[in-house]
C-alpha positions in Angstrom: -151.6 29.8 40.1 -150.2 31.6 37.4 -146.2 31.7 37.2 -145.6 34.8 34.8 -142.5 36.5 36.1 -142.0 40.3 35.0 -139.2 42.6 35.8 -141.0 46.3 37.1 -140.9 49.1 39.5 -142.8 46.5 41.4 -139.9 44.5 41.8 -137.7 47.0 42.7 -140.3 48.5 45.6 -140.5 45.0 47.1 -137.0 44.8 47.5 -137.0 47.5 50.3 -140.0 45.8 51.8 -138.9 44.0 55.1 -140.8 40.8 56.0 -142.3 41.0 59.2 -142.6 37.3 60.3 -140.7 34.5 60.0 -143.5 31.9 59.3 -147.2 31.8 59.1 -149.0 34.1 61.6 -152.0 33.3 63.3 -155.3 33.8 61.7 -156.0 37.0 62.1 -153.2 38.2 63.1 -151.1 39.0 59.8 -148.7 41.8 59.6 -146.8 43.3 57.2 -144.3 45.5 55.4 -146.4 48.4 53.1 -144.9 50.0 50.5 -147.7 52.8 49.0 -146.9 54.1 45.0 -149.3 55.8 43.0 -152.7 57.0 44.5 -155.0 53.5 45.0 -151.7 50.8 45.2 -150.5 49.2 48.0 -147.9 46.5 48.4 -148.0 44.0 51.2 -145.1 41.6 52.3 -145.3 38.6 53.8 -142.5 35.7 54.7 -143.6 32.5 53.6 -141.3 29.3 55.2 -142.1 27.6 51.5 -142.5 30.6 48.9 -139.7 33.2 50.5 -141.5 36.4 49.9 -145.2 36.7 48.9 -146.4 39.9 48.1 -150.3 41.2 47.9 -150.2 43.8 45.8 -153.3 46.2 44.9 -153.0 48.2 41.7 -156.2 50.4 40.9 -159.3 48.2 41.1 -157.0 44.6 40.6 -155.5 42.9 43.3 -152.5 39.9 43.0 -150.6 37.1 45.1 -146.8 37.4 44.0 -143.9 35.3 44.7 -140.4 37.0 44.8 -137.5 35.9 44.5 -134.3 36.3 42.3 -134.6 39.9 41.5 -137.8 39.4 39.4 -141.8 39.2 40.6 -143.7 35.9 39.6 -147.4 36.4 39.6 -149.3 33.9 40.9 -152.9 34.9 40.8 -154.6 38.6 40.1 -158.5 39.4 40.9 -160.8 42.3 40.1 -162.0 43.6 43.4 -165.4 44.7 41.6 -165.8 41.5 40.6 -164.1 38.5 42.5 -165.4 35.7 40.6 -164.5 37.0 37.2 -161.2 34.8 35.7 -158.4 37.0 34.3 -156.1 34.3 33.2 -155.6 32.5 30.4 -154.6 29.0 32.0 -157.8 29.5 34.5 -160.2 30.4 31.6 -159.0 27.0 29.0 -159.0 25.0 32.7 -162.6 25.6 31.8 -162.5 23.0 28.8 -162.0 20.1 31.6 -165.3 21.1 32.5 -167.0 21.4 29.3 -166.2 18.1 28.5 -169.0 16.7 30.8 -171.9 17.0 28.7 -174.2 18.0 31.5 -171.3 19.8 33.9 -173.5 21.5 36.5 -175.6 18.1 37.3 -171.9 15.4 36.5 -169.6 17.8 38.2 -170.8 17.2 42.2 -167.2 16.7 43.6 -164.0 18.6 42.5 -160.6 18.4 44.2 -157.8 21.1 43.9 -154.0 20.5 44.7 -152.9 24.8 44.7 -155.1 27.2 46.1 -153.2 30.3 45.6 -155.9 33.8 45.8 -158.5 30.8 45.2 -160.0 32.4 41.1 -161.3 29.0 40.3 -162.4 27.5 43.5 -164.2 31.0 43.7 -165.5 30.4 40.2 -166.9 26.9 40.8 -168.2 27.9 43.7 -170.2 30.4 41.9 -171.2 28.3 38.9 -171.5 24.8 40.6 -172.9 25.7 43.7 -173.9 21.7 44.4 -170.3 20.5 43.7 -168.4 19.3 46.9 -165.0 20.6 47.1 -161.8 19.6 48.6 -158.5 22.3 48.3 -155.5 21.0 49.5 -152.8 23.8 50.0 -149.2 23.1 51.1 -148.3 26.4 52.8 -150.6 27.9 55.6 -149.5 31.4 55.3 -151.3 31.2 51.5 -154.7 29.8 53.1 -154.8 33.0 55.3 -153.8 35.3 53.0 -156.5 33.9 50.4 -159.0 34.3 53.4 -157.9 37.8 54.3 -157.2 39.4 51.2 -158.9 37.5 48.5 -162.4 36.9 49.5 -162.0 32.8 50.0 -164.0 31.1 52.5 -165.2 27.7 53.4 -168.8 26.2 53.6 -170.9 22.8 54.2 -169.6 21.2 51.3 -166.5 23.5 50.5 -163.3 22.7 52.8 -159.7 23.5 52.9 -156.8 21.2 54.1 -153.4 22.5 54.8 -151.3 19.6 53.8 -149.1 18.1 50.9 -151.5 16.7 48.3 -149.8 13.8 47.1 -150.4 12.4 50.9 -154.6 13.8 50.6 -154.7 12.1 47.7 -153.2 8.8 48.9 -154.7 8.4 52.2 -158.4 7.9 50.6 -161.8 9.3 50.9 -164.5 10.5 48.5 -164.3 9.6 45.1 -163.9 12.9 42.3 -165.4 14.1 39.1 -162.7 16.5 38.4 -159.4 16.8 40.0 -157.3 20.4 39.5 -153.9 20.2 39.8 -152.5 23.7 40.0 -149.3 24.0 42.4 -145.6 24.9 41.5 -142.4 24.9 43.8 -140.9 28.5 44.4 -139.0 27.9 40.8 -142.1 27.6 38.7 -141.9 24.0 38.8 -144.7 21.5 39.3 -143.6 19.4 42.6 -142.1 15.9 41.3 -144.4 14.2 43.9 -147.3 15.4 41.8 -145.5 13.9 38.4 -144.8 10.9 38.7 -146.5 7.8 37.3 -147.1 6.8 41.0 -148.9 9.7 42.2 -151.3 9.9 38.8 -152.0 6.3 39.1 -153.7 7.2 42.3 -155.2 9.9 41.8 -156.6 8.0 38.7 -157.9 5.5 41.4 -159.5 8.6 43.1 -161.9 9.7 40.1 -165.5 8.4 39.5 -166.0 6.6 36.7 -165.9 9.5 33.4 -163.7 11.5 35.9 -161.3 14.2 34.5 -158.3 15.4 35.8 -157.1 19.0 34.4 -153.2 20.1 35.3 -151.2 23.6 34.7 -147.7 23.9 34.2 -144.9 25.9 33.0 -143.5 25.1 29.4 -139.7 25.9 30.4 -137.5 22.8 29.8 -138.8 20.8 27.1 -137.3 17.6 28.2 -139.2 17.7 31.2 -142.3 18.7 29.3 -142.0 15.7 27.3 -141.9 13.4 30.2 -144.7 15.1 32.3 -146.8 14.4 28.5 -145.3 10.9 28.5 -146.1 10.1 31.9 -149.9 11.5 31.8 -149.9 9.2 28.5 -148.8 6.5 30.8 -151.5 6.8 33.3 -154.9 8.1 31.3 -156.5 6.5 28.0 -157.2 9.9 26.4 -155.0 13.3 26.9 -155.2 16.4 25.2 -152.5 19.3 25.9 -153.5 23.3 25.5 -150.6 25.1 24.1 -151.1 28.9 25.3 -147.9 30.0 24.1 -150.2 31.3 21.1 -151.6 34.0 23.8 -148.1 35.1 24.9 -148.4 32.6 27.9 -145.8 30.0 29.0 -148.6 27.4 30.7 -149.3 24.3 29.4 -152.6 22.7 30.5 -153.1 19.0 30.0 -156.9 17.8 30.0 -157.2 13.6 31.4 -159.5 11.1 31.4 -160.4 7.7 30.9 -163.7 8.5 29.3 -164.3 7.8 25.6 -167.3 10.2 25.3 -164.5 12.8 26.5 -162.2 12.2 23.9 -163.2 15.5 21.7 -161.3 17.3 19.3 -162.2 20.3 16.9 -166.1 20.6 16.2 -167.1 18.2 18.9 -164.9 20.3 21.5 -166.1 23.2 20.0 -169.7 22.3 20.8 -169.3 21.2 24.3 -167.5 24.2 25.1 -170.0 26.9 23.0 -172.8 24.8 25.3 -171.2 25.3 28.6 -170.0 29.4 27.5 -173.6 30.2 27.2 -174.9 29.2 30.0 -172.0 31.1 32.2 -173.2 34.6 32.0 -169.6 35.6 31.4 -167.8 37.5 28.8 -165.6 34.6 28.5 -164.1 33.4 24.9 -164.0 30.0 25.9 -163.7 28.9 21.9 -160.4 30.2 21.4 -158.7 27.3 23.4 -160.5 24.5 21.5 -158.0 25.7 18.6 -154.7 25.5 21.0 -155.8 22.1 22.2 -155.4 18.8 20.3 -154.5 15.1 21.5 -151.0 14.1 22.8 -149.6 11.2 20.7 -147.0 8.9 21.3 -144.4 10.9 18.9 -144.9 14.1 21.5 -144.7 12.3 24.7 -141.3 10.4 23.0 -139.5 10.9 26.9 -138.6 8.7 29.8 -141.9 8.9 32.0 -141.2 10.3 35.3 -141.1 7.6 38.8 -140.6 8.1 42.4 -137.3 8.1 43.3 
């Protein structure tokens, strides 16, 4: 989930918008405030008992989960209606490199777990490209699940489930073992939960990965004392970590790339080529190469913080 807030006419629109429940409807059974602008938008309202407001807002042929709150409009997630699979955010597109660090992704990526569902852009892109992959989501707040169902084409299969739950607690109560493990899930401040931080929780979800396992993770670069610990912590818990610095692209998100695996320990040309390999066979207009140069392994000096514990 992407937290760019902006100040717009869309913020001030959703400020007359009256919520029309106080929690989660039933499936099915969603209602909502409408606020119509130009010819094509639409502006839904929804009361969330852990977001506050949640907008879905349509805007030509593009359609986004917002979270509001504090006079300003946070997007979480956007889609193209013509074309639902397609990623349109940065953060999603360079979560991509986790992949392409496998050197054979669509036969050693068979079981992925994402913490954050949000409108669902990558579990709808895996889905797509890694048809054979098992997938566990875990979302916190039910109301998100059925408005991913309703209004952003997400839905479950065989091998493709959805638990409504805290993740920290999926990931500790055991089960199936992970190749890749997505951590993509912020408190209503733009903050990553501290539950999902701390040197605790990544030592078990460490414990949760198959051996070459990867563990990819998006944040918000906003207080750099705390991005130093959340570096100094991953340092902590994984052998390798590389960071992906997207303020270059006018984006606030960090994503930090984990793993045990020496072969997966790539920098520069070798990144490069993993990730050129896994680009072509996508299909996609994707420039996929224009992370590897915003990524680069965390050292010591940068993760130089107090490494974040349960309390």
């Amino acid at each position: 989930m992407k937290r760019r807030a902006v100040k717009s006419v869309a913020c001030l629109l959703a400020a007359a918008i009256v919520a029309c429940s106080e929690g989660p409807s039933p499936a099915g059974a969603l209602q909502a405030g409408t606020v119509t602008g130009r010819a094509g938008d639409r502006i839904l309202t929804f009361h969330s008992a852990h977001h506050g407001e949640v907008q879905v807002a349509d805007r030509g042929r593009e359609r986004s989960l917002n979270f509001v709150g504090g006079g300003m409009v946070s997007n979480q997630s956007r889609i193209d209606l013509d074309d639902p699979h397609r990623l349109l955010f940065e953060y999603t597109r360079c979560s991509l490199l986790g992949i392409a660090l496998f050197p054979a992704p669509r036969r050693q990526v068979r079981s992925v777990l994402m913490i954050g569902l949000g409108a669902g852009s990558l579990l709808r892109f895996i889905r797509k490209h890694h048809p054979d992959a098992a997938i566990d989501t875990v979302e916190l707040d039910p109301l998100i699940v059925e408005l991913s169902r309703k209004y952003f084409f997400v839905t479950e299969a065989d091998r493709v489930m959805i638990h409504v739950g805290d993740g920290r607690a999926f990931v500790e109560k055991g089960g199936r073992s992970y190749d890749l493990a997505i951590i993509d899930a912020f408190n209503a401040d733009n903050s990553v939960p501290s539950q999902l931080t701390s040197l605790e929780f990544l030592r078990c979800l460490r414990a949760r990965l198959n051996g070459g396992g990867v563990v990819v993770t998006n944040f918000i670069d906003r207080d750099d004392g705390i991005y130093r610990s959340i570096l100094a912590t991953y340092l902590r818990s994984f052998r390798h970590v590389m960071r992906c610095d997207l303020g270059r692209f006018g984006r606030s998100n960090v994503v930090i790339i984990a793993t045990d695996d020496p072969a997966k320990r790539l920098e520069g040309a070798g990144l490069a080529r993993r990730v050129a390999a896994y680009s072509a066979g996508l299909g996609e207009r994707y420039d996929l190469l224009k992370y590897v140069e915003a990524c680069g392994a965390v050292t010591p000096d940068d993760a130089a913080a107090p490494v974040i514990r349960d309390r």
